[in-house]
Structures are given as structure tokens and as C-alpha cells.
C-alpha positions in Angstrom: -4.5 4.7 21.3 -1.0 5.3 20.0 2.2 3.8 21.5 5.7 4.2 21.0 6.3 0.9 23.6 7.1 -2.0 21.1 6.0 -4.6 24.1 2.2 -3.1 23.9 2.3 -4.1 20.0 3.6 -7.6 20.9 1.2 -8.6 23.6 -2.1 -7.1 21.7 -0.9 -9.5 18.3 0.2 -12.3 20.8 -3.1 -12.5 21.8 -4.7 -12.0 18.7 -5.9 -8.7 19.0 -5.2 -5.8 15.9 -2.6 -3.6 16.1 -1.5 -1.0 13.5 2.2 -0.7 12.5 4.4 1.5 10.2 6.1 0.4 7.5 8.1 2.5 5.1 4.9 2.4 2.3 1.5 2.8 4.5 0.9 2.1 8.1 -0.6 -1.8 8.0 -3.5 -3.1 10.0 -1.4 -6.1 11.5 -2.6 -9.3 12.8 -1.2 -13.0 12.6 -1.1 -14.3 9.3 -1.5 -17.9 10.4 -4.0 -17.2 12.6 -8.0 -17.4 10.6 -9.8 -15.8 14.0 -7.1 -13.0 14.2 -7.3 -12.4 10.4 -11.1 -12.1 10.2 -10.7 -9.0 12.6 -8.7 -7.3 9.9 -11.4 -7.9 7.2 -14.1 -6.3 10.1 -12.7 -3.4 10.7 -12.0 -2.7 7.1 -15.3 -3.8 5.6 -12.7 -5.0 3.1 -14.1 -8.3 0.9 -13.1 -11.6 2.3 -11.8 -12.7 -1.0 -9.5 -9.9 -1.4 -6.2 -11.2 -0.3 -4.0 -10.1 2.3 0.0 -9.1 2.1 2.0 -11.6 4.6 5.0 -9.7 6.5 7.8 -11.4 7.1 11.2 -10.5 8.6 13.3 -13.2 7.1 14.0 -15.0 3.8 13.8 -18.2 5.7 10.0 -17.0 6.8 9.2 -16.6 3.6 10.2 -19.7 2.9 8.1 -21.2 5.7 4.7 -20.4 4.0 5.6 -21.5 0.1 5.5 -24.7 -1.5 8.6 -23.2 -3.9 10.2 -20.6 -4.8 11.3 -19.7 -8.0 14.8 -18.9 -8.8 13.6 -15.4 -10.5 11.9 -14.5 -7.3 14.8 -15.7 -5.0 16.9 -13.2 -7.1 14.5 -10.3 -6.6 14.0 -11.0 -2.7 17.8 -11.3 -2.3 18.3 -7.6 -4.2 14.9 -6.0 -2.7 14.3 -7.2 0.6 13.9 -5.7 2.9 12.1 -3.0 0.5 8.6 -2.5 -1.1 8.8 -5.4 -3.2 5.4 -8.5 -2.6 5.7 -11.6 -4.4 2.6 -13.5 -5.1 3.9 -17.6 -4.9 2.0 -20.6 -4.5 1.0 -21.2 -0.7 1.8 -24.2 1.8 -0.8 -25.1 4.7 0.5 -23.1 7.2 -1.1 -19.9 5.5 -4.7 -20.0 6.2 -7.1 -19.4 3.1 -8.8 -16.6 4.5 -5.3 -14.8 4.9 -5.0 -15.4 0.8 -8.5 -14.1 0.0 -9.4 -18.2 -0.8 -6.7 -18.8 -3.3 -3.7 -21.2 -3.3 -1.2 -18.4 -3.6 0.3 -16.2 -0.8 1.6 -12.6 -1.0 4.8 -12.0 1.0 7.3 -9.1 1.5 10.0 -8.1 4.1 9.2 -4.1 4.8 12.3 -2.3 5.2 11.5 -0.5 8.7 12.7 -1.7 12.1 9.3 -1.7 13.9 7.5 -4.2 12.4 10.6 -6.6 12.0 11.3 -6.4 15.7 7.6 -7.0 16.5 7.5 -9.9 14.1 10.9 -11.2 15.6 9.3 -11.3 18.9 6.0 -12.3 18.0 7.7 -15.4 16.4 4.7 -15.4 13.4 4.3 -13.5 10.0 2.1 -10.6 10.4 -0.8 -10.2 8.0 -1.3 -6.4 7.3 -3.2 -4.2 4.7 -3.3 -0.9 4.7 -5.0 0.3 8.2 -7.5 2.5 6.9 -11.6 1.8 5.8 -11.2 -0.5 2.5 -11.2 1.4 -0.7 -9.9 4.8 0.9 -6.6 7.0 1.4 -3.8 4.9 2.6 -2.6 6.4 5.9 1.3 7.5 6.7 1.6 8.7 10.1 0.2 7.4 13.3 -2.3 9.9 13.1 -3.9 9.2 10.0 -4.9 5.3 11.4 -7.2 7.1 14.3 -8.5 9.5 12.5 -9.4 6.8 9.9 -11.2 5.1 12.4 -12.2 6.6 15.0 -13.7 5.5 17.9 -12.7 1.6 16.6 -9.1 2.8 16.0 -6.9 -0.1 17.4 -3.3 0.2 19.3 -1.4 2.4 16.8 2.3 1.5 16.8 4.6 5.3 16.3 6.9 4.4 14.2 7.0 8.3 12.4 5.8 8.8 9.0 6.3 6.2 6.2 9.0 7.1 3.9 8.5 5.5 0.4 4.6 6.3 0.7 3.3 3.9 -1.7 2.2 0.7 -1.3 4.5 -1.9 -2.4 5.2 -3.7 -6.0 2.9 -6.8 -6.7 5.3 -9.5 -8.7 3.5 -13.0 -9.1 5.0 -15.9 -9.8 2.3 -18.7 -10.4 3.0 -18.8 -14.0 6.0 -19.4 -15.9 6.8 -15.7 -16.7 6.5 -13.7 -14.2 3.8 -10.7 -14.0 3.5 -7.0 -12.0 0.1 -7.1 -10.3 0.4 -4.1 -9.1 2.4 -1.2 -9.5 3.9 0.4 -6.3 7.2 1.6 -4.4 9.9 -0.5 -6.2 9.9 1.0 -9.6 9.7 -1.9 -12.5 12.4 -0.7 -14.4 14.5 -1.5 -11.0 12.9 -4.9 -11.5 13.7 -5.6 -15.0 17.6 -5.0 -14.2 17.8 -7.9 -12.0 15.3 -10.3 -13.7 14.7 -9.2 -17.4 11.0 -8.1 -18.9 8.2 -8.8 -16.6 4.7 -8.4 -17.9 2.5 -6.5 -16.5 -1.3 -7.2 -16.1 -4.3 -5.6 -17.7 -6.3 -2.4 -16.1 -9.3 -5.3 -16.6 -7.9 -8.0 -15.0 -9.5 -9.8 -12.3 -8.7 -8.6 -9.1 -6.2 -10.8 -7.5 -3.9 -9.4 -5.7 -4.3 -5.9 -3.0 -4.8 -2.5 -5.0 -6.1 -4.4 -8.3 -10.1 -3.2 -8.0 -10.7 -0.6 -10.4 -11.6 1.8 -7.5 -9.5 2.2 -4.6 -7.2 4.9 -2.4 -9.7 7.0 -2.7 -10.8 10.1 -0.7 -14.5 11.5 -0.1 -13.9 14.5 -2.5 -14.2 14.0 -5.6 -11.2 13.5 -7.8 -10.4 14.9 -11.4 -7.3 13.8 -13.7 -6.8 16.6 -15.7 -3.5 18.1 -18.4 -2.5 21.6 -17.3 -3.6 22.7 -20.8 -7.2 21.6 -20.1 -10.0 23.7 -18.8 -11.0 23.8 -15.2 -14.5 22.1 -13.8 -16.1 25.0 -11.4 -16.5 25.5 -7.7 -14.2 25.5 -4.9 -11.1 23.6 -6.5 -7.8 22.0 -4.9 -4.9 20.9 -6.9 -2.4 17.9 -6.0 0.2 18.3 -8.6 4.3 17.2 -8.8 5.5 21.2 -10.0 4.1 24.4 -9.6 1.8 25.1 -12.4 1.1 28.4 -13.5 -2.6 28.4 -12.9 -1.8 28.0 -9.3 -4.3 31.0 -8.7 -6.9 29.1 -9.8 -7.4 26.9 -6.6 -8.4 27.4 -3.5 -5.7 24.8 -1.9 -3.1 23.5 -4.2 -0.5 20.9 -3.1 2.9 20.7 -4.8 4.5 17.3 -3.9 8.2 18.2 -5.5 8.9 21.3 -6.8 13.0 19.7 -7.9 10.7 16.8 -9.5 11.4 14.4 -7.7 9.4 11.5 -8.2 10.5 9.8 -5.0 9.7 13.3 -2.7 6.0 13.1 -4.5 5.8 9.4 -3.8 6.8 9.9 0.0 4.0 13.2 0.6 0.8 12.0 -1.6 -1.4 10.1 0.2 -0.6 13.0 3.5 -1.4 15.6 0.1 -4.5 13.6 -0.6 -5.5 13.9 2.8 -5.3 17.5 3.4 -6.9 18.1 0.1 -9.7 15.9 0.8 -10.5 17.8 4.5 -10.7 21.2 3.1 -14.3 21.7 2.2 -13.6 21.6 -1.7 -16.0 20.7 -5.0 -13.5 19.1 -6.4 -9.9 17.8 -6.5 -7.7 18.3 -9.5 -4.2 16.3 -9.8 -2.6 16.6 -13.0 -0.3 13.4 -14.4 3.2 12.5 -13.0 5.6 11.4 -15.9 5.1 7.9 -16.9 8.4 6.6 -15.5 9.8 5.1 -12.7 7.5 5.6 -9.3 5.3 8.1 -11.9 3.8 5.0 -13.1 2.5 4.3 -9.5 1.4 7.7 -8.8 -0.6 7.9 -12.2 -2.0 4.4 -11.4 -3.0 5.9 -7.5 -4.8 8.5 -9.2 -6.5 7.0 -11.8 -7.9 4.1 -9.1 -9.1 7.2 -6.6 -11.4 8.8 -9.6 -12.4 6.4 -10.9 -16.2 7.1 -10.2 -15.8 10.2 -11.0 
């Protein structure tokens, strides 16, 4: 069911029940982050792993505070010029945060999303919400209301309307359990924005071990296959759509063909691609091809989405 009454969301979380909420990345499956009962419905509905962590929400600094055992003057500088905004930093946990909430490690994941839903329901739930992306594990993230009950169905749990998501990424992964701090995961908040306020971060391998959301070498991914190809390259055949940032000129070629930003903007193809993905993916095709953003700012993220949802393929 979707609701647009912000009381409905309370109650259902107050009493430990699911509820999906917007943010202004992906619509979040939320429950409370400190509770493990409440948490374990999250990982249920998803089929997600249980040791795949969880991002906590917060709506203040002072939350945030709540759940560490420090926090590092680097990240303190970062939460103070991103927060609210798609920015998650990965610091070591306290023992509020239950481990099932951290996928069984010591660290915690926290961000405050810039939207006014789910900082009003967190307000007046009076706990940190725990929320992933409300959508099967492994598959598109969803950006409307609509997307979470079409995603599940029949299980689909109160949907909160807050309109569509406006970055349309997930967030930025920083950690901060080593000396140097490290992007786990590429996402809304662009790293060069990063580097202005705290200097070079490194960034971790495509290899790594997965520990933090989005890190698994296949992920966002919709039913269709997907193809990464260069305009230049040859086409695969069958019934062919294209997600692509300009127009190209073998538009013709496709039998659905969306064009995220035909100005080039990187933030307009950011905000429509997982709702591009989607429409792609439910119209009967072989294949989907996307060709490659540029390799800057929130193009890094969008190349990183796409390479994740083909990889199998």
C-alpha cells in the first residue's frame, strides 16, 4: 500500500514493522537500526545476505554520534559540508548498533539523507532507521513509490510517497577504520567534491572484499541482459534497447533507446537511470546496450552502476 500520511510510516516502524521511504538517492526499505528482530525483516524480504551490511539513517550529527565509538576529525569535516546529502561514512561501531544491522562487523555505515520525509519520520520515531535500497537484493534500485510495489509485489510493505528521488544514485561509501581514509563505493556525492574538503582519498579495488552496500561484483541489475558497449563498436543482434547520456547516431538501430541528458548533464542522467533501466528492462528486448558516461564526476558512478548490472553477461 502507498501512503502519503507520515503518521502510517511512524506507527508501522514504531512497532517494528517495514516500511519503505524516499530519500533523494533510492527509495530505502526502513526499519529500526537498533532493533535485531526489526532488522532481520529487511534481510527477508530482500533475500539480501546477512553479512552484507546495512546503511544507518540518521537525522542529526548528534545521532550519528550516538552509534560510534569516535569520529575522526576528516569525517566530522565531511559530515559538516555534506550532510544532509548522499554522503555514508563507514566508522567504528558502539553497542547500541546491533551486529546484524552491520552485516557482523564492528563498523557502522551512517548518513543524513537530504529529504524531509525520512528525517521527520526518524524525528518522530526517536531511533535511526536502517534502510537499503527497497527492492529484491541484487536488482534495480527503485525511485518512485511505484517502483517498491512493483518490486515486490504482493509482499510490498507500506510505501511512504515522498515523489521521485532526485540525485538517483545511491550514496558515496567513505570509511574511516584506517588511518587514511578510503571510497567504498562510488555514488551521488562526486569524489572530486570530496577531495576539496579532505584532500586524496583512496579508493578501493574492483576485487575487494565486499564490505560495505553496492561492493559485490554483481548488483543493480535488471532481468534483461545488459551490454557495455563504445558507439564505434558493432551491435550484438536481436531486439535491442539503448540507455545512453546523448543521442547517438545509430539511434535507428534499437528498438527502445533511452537518452538520460541530451545538454550532458551528468547530474540529469544520474537522477533518470535506474527509472531508464526500468523501462528498458520491461520492454520485451534481447538485449540492453548502454554506452560509457565520461569518467568524471557522478560519470564515475554511472560507469560503476553499469558495469555491476552486466556483469554476468
Amino acid at each position: 500500500m502507498i501512503t502519503k500520511n507520515l503518521n502510517d510510516a511512524v506507527t508501522q516502524l514504531k512497532q517494528g514493522q517495514l516500511v519503505a521511504v524516499p530519500t533523494e538517492t533510492v527509495y530505502g526499505l526502513a526499519a529500526n537500526a537498533l532493533d535485531a528482530k526489526a532488522v532481520a525483516k529487511i534481510f527477508a524480504l530482500k533475500e539480501r545476505p546477512v553479512d552484507h551490511p546495512l546503511i544507518v539513517h540518521v537525522s542529526t550529527m548528534e545521532q550519528a554520534k550516538s552509534l560510534v565509538t569516535s569520529f575522526p576529525e576528516k569525517a566530522e569535516k565531511l559530515a559538516k559540508a555534506f550532510w544532509p546529502g548522499p554522503l555514508t561514512l563507514v566508522l567504528s561501531k558502539n553497542d547500541r548498533v546491533p551486529e546484524l544491522t552491520t552485516g557482523g562487523m564492528q563498523s557502522v555505515a551512517i548518513r543524513v539523507p537530504n529529504h524531509p520525509a525520512p528525517l521527520a519520520i526518524i524525528e518522530q520515531c526517536g531511533f535511526p532507521l536502517a534502510a537499503p535500497s527497497a527492492n529484491p537484493f541484487g536488482r534495480i534500485s527503485p525511485t518512485t513509490a511505484l517502483h517498491v510495489e512493483q518490486s515486490f509485489g504482493a509482499e510490498a510493505p507500506l510505501v511512504f510517497d515522498g515523489g521521485p528521488c532526485q540525485v538517483g544514485v545511491e550514496s558515496t561509501i567513505v570509511s574511516f577504520l584506517n588511518e587514511d581514509p578510503c571510497v567504498l563505493r562510488l555514488g551521488g556525492l562526486a569524489v572530486e567534491e570530496i577531495e576539496k574538503v579532505i584532500g586524496p582519498v583512496a579508493q578501493v579495488g574492483k576485487s575487494a572484499k565486499s564490505i560495505a552496500p553496492g561492493m559485490l561484483p554483481q548488483h543493480y541489475a535488471p532481468r534483461t541482459p545488459l551490454v557495455i558497449l563504445e558507439e564505434k563498436d558493432s551491435l550484438p543482434s536481436g531486439r535491442l534497447g539503448l540507455l545512453s547520456l546523448h543521442q547517438p547516431a545509430n539511434k535507428d538501430a534499437f528498438e527502445a533507446y533511452e537518452i538520460l541528458s541530451p545538454e550532458g548533464s551528468l547530474e540529469q542522467a544520474a537522477s533518470g537511470f535506474y527509472s531508464a533501466l526500468r523501462r528498458l528492462d520491461e520492454a520485451s528486448l534481447d538485449a540492453i546496450v548502454a554506452y560509457r558516461f565520461p569518467d568524471k564526476g557522478l560519470g564515475k558512478a554511472l560507469n560503476d552502476r553499469l558495469e555491476r548490472a552486466s556483469h554476468l553477461n
